[in-house]
C-alpha positions as a printed Julia matrix, in Angstrom:
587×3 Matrix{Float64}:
  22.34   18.0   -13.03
  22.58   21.9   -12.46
  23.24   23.99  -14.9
  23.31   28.39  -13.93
  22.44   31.36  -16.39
  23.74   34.9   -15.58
  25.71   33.54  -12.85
  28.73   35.51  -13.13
  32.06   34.48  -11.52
  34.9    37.14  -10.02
  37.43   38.18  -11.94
  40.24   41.11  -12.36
  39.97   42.75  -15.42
  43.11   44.24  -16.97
  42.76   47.19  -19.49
  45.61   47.88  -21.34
  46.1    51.35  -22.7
  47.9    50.53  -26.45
  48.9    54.23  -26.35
  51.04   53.9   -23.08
  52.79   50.19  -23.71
  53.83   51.06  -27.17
  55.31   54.42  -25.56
  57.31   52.19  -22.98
  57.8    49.83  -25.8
  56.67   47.12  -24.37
  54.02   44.53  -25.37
  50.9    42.27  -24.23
  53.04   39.35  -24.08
  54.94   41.15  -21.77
  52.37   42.0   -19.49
  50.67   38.12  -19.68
  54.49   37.21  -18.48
  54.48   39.28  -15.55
  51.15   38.47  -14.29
  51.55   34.6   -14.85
  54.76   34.59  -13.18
  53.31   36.9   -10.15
  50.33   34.88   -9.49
  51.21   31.28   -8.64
  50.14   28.6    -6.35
  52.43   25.85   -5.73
  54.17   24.09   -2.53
  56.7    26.31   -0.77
  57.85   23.51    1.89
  57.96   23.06    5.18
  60.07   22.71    8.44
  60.07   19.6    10.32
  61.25   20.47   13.8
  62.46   18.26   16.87
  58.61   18.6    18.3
  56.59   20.39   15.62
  55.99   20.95   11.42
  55.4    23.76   10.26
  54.24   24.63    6.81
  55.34   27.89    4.76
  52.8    30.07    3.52
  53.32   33.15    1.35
  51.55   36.04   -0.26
  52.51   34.4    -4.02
  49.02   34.6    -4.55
  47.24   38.01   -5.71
  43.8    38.78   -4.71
  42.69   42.74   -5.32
  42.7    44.74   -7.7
  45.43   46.48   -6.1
  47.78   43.88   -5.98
  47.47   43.89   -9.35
  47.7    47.28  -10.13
  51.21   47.27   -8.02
  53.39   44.96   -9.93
  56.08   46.22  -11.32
  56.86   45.66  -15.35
  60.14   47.11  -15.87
  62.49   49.91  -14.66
  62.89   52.79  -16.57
  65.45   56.04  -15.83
  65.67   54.69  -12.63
  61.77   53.97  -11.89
  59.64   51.22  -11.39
  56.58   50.77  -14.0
  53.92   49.42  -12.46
  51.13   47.69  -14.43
  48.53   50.83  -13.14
  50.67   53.08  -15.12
  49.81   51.61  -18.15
  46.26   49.25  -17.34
  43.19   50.85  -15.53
  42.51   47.64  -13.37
  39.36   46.32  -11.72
  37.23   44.09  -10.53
  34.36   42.9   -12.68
  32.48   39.41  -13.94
  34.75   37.07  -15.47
  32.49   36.82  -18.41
  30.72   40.14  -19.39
  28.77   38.45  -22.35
  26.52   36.73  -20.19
  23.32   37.54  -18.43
  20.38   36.3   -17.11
  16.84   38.22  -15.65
  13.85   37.18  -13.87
  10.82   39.26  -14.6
  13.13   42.41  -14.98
  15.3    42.04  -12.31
  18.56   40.49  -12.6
  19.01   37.06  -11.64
  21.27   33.74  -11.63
  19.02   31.13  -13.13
  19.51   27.41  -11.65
  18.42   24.48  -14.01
  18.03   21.41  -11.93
  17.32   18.48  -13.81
  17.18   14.72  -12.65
  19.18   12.37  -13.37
  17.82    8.83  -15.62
  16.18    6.74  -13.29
  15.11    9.15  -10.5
  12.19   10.11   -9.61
  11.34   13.73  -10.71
   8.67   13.87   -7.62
  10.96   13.28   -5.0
  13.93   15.26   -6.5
  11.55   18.2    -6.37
  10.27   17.39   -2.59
  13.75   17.3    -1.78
  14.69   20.78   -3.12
  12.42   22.56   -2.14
  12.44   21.53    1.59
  16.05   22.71    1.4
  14.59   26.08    0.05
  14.22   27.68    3.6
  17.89   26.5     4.44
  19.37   28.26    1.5
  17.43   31.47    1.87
  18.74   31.97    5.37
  22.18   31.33    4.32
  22.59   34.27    1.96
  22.01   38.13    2.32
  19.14   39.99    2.64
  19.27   41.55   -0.52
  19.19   37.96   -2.63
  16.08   36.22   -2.63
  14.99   32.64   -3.89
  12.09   32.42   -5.85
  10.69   29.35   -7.89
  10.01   30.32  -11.49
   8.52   27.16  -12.9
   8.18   23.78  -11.66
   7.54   20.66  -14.3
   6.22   18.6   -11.79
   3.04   20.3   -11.74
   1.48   19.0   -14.67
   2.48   15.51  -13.44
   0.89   15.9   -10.29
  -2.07   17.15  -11.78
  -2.32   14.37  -14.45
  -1.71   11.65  -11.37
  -4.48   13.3    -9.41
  -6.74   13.42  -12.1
  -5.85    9.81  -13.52
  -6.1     8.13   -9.75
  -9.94   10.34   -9.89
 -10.76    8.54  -13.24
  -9.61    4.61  -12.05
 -12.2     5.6    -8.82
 -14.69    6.64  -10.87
 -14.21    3.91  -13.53
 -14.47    1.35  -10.67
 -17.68    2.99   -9.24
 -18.96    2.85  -12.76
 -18.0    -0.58  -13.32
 -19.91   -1.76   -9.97
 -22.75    0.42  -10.98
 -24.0    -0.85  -13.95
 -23.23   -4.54  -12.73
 -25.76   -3.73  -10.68
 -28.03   -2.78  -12.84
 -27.94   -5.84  -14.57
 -27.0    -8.43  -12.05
 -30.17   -6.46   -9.45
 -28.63   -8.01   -6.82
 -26.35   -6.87   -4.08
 -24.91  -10.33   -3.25
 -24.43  -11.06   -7.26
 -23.26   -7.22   -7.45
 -20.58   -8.22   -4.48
 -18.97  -11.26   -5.88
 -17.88   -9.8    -9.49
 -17.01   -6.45   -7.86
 -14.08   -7.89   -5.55
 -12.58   -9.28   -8.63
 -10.96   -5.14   -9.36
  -9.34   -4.43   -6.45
  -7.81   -7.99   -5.97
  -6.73   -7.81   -9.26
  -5.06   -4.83   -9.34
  -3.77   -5.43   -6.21
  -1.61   -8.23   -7.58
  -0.85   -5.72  -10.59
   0.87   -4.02   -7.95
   2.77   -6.82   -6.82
   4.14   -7.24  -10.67
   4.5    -4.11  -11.3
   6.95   -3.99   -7.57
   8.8    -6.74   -8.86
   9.62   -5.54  -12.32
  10.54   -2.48  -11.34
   7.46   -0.3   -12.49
   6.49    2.92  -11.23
   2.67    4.49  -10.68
   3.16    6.86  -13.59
   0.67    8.07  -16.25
   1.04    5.2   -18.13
   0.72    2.79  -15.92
  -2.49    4.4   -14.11
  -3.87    4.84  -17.72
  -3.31    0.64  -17.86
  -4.86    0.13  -14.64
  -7.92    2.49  -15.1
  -8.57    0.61  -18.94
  -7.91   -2.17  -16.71
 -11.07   -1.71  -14.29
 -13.22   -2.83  -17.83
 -11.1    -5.91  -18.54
 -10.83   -7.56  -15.06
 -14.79   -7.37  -14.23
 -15.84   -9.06  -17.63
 -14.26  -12.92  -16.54
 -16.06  -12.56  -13.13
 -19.16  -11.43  -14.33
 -19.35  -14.4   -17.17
 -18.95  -16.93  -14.55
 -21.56  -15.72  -12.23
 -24.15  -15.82  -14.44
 -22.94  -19.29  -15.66
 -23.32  -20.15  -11.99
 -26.4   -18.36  -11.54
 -28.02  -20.01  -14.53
 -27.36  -23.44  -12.78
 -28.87  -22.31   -9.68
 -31.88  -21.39  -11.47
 -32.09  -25.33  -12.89
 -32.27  -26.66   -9.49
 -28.54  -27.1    -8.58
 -27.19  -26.48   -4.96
 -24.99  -23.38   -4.64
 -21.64  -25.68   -4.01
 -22.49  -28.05   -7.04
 -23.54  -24.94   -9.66
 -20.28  -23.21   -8.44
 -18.07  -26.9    -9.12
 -19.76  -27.48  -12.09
 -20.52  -23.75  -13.35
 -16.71  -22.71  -13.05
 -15.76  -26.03  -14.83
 -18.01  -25.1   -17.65
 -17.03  -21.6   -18.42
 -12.93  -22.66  -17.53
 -11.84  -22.85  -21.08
 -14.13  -19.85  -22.3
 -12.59  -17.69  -19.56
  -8.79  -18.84  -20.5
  -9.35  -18.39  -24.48
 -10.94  -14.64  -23.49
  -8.2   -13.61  -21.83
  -5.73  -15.02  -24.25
  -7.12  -13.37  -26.84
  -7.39   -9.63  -24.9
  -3.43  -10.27  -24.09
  -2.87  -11.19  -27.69
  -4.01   -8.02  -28.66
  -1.47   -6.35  -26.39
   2.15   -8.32  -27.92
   2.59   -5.91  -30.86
   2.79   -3.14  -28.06
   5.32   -5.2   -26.79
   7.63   -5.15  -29.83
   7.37   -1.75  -31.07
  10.71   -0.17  -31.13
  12.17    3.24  -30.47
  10.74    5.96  -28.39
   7.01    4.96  -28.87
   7.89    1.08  -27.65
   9.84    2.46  -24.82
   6.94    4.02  -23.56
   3.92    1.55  -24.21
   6.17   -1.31  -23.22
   5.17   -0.75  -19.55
   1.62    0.28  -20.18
   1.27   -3.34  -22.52
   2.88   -5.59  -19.45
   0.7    -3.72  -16.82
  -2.56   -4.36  -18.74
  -1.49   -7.6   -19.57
  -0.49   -8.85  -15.96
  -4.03   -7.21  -14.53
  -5.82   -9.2   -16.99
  -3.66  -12.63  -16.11
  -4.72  -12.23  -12.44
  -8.75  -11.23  -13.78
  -8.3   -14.7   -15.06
  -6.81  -16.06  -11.86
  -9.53  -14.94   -9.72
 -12.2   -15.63  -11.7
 -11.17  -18.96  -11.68
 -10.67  -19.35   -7.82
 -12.15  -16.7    -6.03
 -15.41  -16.03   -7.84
 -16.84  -19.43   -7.47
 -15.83  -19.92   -3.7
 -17.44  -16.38   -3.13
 -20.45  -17.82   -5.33
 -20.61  -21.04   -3.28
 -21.24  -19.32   -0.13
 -22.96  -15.76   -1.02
 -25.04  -16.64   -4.07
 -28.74  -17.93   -3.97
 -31.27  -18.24   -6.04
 -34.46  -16.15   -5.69
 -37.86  -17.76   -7.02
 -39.99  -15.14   -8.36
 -42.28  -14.91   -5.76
 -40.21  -13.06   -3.38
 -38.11  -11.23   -6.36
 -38.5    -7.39   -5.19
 -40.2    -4.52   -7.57
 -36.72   -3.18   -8.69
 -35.7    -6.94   -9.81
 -38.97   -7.62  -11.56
 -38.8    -4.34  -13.43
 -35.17   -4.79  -14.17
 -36.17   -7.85  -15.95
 -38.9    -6.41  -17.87
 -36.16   -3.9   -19.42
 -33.51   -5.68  -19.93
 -35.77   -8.18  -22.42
 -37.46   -5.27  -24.51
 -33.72   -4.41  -24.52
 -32.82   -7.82  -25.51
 -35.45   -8.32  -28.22
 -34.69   -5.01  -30.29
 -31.15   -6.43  -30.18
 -32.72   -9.52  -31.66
 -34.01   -7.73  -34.51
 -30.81   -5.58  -34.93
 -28.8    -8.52  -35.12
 -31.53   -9.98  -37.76
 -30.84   -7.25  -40.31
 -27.38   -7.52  -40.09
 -27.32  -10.97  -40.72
 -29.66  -10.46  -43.54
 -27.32   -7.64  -45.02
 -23.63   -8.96  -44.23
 -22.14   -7.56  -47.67
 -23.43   -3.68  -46.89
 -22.57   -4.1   -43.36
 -19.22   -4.83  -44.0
 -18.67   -2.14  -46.73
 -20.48    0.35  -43.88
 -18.15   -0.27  -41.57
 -15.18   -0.35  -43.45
 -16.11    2.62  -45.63
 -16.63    4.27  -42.15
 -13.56    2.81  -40.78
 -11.75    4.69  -43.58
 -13.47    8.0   -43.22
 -12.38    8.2   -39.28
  -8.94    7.52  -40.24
  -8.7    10.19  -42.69
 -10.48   12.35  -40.05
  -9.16   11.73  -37.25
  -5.84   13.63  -35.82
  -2.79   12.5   -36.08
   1.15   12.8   -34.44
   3.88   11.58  -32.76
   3.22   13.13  -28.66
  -0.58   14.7   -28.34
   0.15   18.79  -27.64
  -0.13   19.45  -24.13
  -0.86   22.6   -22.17
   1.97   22.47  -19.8
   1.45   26.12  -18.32
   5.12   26.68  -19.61
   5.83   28.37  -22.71
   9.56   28.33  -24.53
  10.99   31.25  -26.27
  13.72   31.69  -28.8
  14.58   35.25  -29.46
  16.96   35.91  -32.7
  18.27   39.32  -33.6
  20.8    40.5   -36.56
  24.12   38.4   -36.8
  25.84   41.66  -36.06
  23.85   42.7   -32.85
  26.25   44.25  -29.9
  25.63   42.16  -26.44
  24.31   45.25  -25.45
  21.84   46.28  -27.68
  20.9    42.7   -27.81
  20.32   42.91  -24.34
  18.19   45.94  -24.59
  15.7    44.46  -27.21
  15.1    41.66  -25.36
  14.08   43.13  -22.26
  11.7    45.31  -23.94
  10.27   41.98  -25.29
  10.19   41.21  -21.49
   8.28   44.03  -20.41
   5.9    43.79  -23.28
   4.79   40.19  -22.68
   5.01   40.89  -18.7
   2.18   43.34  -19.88
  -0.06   40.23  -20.8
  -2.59   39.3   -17.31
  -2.43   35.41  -18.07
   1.75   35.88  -17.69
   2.69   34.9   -14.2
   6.52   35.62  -14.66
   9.14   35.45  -17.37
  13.11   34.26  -17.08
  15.34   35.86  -19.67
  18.65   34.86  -20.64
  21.21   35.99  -23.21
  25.08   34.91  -23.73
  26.69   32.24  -25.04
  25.94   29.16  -22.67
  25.35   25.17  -22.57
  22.28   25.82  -24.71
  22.83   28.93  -26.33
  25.18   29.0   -29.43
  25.44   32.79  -30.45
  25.59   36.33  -28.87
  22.34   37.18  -31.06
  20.57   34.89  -29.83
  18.44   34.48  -26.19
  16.1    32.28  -24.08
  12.7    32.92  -22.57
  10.84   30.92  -20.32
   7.23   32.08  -20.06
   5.19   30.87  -16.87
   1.52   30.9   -17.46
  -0.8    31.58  -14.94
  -3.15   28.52  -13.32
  -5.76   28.4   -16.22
  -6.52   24.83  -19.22
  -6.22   25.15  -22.51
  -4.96   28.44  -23.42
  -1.56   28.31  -24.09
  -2.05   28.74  -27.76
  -4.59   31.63  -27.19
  -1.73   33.65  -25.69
   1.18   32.57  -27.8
  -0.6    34.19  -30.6
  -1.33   37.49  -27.83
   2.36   37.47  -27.26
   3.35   37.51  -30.6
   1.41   40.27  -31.59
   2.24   41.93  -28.57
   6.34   42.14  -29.22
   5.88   42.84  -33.12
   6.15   46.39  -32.46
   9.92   45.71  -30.76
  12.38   46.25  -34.03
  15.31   44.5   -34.64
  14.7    41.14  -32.86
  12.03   38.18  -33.61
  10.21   36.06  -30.67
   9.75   32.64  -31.67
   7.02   30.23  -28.83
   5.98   27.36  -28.31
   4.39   25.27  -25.83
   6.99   23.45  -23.41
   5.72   19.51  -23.43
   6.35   17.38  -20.74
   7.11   14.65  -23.88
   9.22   15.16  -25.87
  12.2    13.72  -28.29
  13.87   16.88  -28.76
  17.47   17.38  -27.02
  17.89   21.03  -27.25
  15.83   24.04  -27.38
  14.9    25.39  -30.82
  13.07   28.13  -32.0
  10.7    25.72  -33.57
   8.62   22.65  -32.77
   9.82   20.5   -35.97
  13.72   20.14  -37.1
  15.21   19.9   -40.51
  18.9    18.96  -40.76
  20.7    19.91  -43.81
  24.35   18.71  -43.92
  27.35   18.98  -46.18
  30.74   18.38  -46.45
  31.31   21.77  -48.5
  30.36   24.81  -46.51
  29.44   26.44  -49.5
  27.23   24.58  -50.41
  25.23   25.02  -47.47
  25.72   28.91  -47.1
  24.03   29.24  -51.21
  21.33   26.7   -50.65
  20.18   26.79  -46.69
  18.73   30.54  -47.68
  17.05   29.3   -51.14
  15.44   26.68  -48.94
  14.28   28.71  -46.16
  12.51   30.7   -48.9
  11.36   28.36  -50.38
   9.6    26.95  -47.38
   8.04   30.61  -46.18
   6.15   30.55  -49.26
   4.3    27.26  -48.13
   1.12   28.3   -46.06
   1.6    25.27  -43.95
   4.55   25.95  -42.46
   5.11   28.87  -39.66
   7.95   30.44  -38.26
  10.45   28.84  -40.58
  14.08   30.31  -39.4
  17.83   28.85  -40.01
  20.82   28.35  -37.43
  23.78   29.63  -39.98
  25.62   31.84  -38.52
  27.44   33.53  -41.98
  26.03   37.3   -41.92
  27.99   38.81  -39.2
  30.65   41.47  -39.9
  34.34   40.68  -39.64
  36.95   42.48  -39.68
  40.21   42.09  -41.76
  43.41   43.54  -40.16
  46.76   42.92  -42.34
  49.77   42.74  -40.92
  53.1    44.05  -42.43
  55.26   41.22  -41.07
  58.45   42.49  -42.29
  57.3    45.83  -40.42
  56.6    44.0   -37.74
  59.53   41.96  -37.51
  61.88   45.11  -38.11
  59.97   46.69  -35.11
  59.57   44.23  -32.44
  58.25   46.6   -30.03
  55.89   49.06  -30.27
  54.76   48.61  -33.91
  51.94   46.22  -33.56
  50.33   48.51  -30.96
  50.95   51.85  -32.96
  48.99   49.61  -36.03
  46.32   49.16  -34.1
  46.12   52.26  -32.4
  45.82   54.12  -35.62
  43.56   51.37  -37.14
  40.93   52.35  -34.25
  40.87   55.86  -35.26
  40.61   55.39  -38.65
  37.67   52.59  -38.07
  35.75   53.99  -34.96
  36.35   51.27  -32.19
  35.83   52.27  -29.29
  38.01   49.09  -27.44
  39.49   45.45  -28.17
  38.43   42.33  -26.48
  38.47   38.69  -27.17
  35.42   36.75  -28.49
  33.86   33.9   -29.02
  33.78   32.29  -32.58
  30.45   32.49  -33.91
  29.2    28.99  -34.29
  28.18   28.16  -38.53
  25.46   26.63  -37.33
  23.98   23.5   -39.23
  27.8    21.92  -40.32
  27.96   25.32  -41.98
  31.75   26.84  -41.09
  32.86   28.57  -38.05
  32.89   32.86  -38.22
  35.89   33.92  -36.16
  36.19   37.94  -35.59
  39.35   39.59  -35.46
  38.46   42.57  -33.46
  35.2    42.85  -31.68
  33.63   46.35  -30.3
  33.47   48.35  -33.23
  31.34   51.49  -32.52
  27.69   51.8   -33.96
């Protein structure tokens, strides 16, 4: 989906002098008339000929300014009025009320966003190899420039979560090593991780999975879970080779041993994983892959322990006598029993003091989960920062406009600020003319983004008249609009005034709390409006003419400097809708 900001379409404006149609006595329904009836489009016919058809054409359609300006209203005292005599007519933006900036320079900001199902990676692979293509295709003077791109932090977290299952893997072989002190016993366990989450892959293929952050994270907790099975059933094998057995009989017999250990273990690991499986909402939509990938790595742990490990064992493993057991091994040995016999005496006291041990550990259990923080999505440091700008209900477009570049150039100011896209108008995501969007892009640099939120706030205090509200952008995230706000509080009612007496007394109410921050409402009820009434039975005694004169003296009297349509002002928060009668009053 692609969504533009500031991208202004081409239009012929029409400004009607109220002075000059009231003197002609006309009116702006007459003037709608003539230009709806001058500009068409529709099928003028054809010929069909002996040989050839021919379609007919015409100029029905008006294109310039000029064309415009040279239709004629009326005739009056023998003379044609054309709508220039009474309009000053030009071309401008279709929609003057929106804008958009990057840095400070203007710009059309283009939202692309995926579509459910796709993969964010490619989509951005794809766009920006058609980058080059665009850029030649439009003028010199307009230049495409990338202002933030979300798939950053993915790529990041990928790289660094593909590092972690390597090193988790290396780790894993390492300290079986260290225990096992022998390269062939090292060997056998160690082939059990790849092959098993080799065949994770295969699942994961077949259900539709996809190598994301969650299911790496499963895989790399994986790398702990697969080794364990293989490593219990070479040292049950390795144990029988030390009582004499041949290497094919302690692998038979070793492997049939240990069978129904293995199977309850990894049971009982998958057990742990079903109430992942049934969680619901959000959360459950998001561990449910993470659960089945763990789950499925563990199942084929089991699989190859089972099969492959004692084959492997059959043919690689021998027993050493102690004669010809190396230094290293020896050593090794002598550790791992000093090791083993202050365990011993651990595990004594324990025993001895069951009832304290388990008040210890649930006491501590307790204190950790009092200490320990909570939420929904951890806070991540995306690089990106979100800003809400809000000025008075009664701010001008341009004035709003003004303020919020000079917030611009003051966080631009900031050296960790890489650039900034600024957008104000009514849009998809923007309900109100006092309101605007920022989108901050940090500079490469972890764990800041909270560091210069604060900088940037104290930065645009000093700008009067308008309030910056930021907060990190999170690449997870339950929200469905942009707010000024991390949390939301909806407060609904069927009376309107309800909510325009109470939504302030609770905003106050909620500012004097210390633990809440940048508390702000979306009713829209404080704007001016103003109130024209209309003599009807003037009005209807004076069909021409009168309206216009109304008005005309009506902007003397109140100072406005010209009339245009606008957009109702949204109530924000089921409050009711603010509809001007007359926008552009001066000051």
């Amino acid at each position: 989906m692609v969504t533009l900001a500031g991208g202004h379409q081409a239009a012929i404006r029409v400004r009607v002098d109220p002075r000059a149609l009231a003197a002609h006595h006309l009116t702006l329904e007459d003037v709608n008339t003539l230009i709806s009836n001058s500009n068409v489009n529709t099928a003028k016919g054809g010929f069909d000929g002996r040989y050839h058809s021919i379609t007919i054409d015409a100029n029905d359609q008006l294109r310039t300014a000029a064309e415009y300006g040279n239709l004629i209203l009326t005739y009056q005292d023998g003379a044609a009025l054309r709508l220039k005599d009474i309009a000053q007519i030009e071309e401008a933006e279709e929609n003057t009320f929106q804008s958009a900036w990057a840095n400070r320079n203007p710009a059309i900001v283009i939202s692309v966003q995926r579509q459910p199902g796709a993969n964010v990676i490619q989509v951005v692979d794809n766009i920006k190899a058609q980058l080059p293509t665009l850029q030649a295709a439009l003028p010199d003077g307009v230049k495409i420039q990338i202002l933030s791109d979300r798939t950053q932090t993915i790529r990041a977290s990928i790289s660094d979560v593909q590092f972690e299952l390597m090193l988790s893997i290396a780790l894993v072989v390492m300290v079986t090593f260290l225990f096992l002190r022998n390269i062939a016993a090292t060997l056998i366990p160690s082939v059990a991780v790849p092959l098993s989450l080799v065949g994770t892959f295969g699942v994961m293929y077949l259900a539709g999975f996809s190598l994301n952050n969650l299911s790496l994270m499963a895989l790399t907790i994986a790398t702990g879970f697969v080794i364990d099975d293989a490593i219990v059933v070479v040292e049950n094998i390795s144990r029988r080779l030390e009582e004499g057995e041949t290497p094919m009989q302690a692998a038979l017999n070793g492997s049939r041993q240990i069978g129904f250990t293995i199977i309850s273990l990894t049971f009982s690991l998958i057990a742990v994983l079903i109430p992942l499986l049934f969680m619901g909402d959000v959360v459950g939509r998001l561990f449910r892959e993470f659960a089945i990938t763990l789950a499925v790595s563990i199942l084929v742990s089991m699989l190859v322990s089972l099969t492959l490990t004692p084959m492997l064992c059959a043919y690689l493993l021998r027993h050493i006598p102690e004669a010809e057991q190396s230094r290293f091994y020896r050593k090794g040995g002598e550790i791992f029993d000093r090791l083993i016999a202050g365990y011993d005496r651990l595990l004594i006291i324990v025993l001895d003091h069951q009832r304290l041990t388990l008040l210890a550990t649930l006491a501590l259990t307790a204190l950790l989960y009092l200490v320990v923080p909570k939420g929904f999505f951890p806070q991540q440091d995306t690089g990106l920062i979100q800003g809400v700008t809000v000025a008075s209900q009664d701010v001008s477009f341009g004035e709003m406009t003004r303020r919020q570049q000079a917030l611009v150039d003051d966080i631009l100011k900031n050296p960790q600020v890489e650039s900034v896209s600024s957008t104000v108008g009514i849009d998809g995501n923007n309900t109100s003319l006092n309101s605007g969007r920022l989108q901050i892009n940090l500079k490469p640099f972890a764990d800041r983004a909270d560091v210069i939120i604060k900088q940037l706030k104290e930065a645009t205090q000093q700008v009067a008249g308008i309030t910056l509200y930021l907060q990190s952008s999170q690449d997870l995230t339950v929200n469905d609009q942009v707010t000024p706000s991390q949390y939301q509080f909806t407060l609904d009612d069927a009376d309107s005034e309800n909510l325009v007496n109470w939504t302030p007394k609770l905003i106050a109410r909620l500012q004097q709390e210390p633990e809440f921050s940048d508390v702000v409402s979306n009713l829209q009820d404080q704007g001016q409006t103003v109130y024209v009434e209309l003599n009807r039975d003037a009005l209807r005694h004076h069909r021409r003419g009168c309206r216009y004169r109304a008005l005309q003296r009506f902007r003397s009297a109140a100072g406005v400097d010209h009339f245009h349509p606008v957009q109702p002002v949204p109530g924000g928060a089921g409050g009711p809708a603010q509809v001007p009668a007359i926008a552009g009053l001066a000051g």
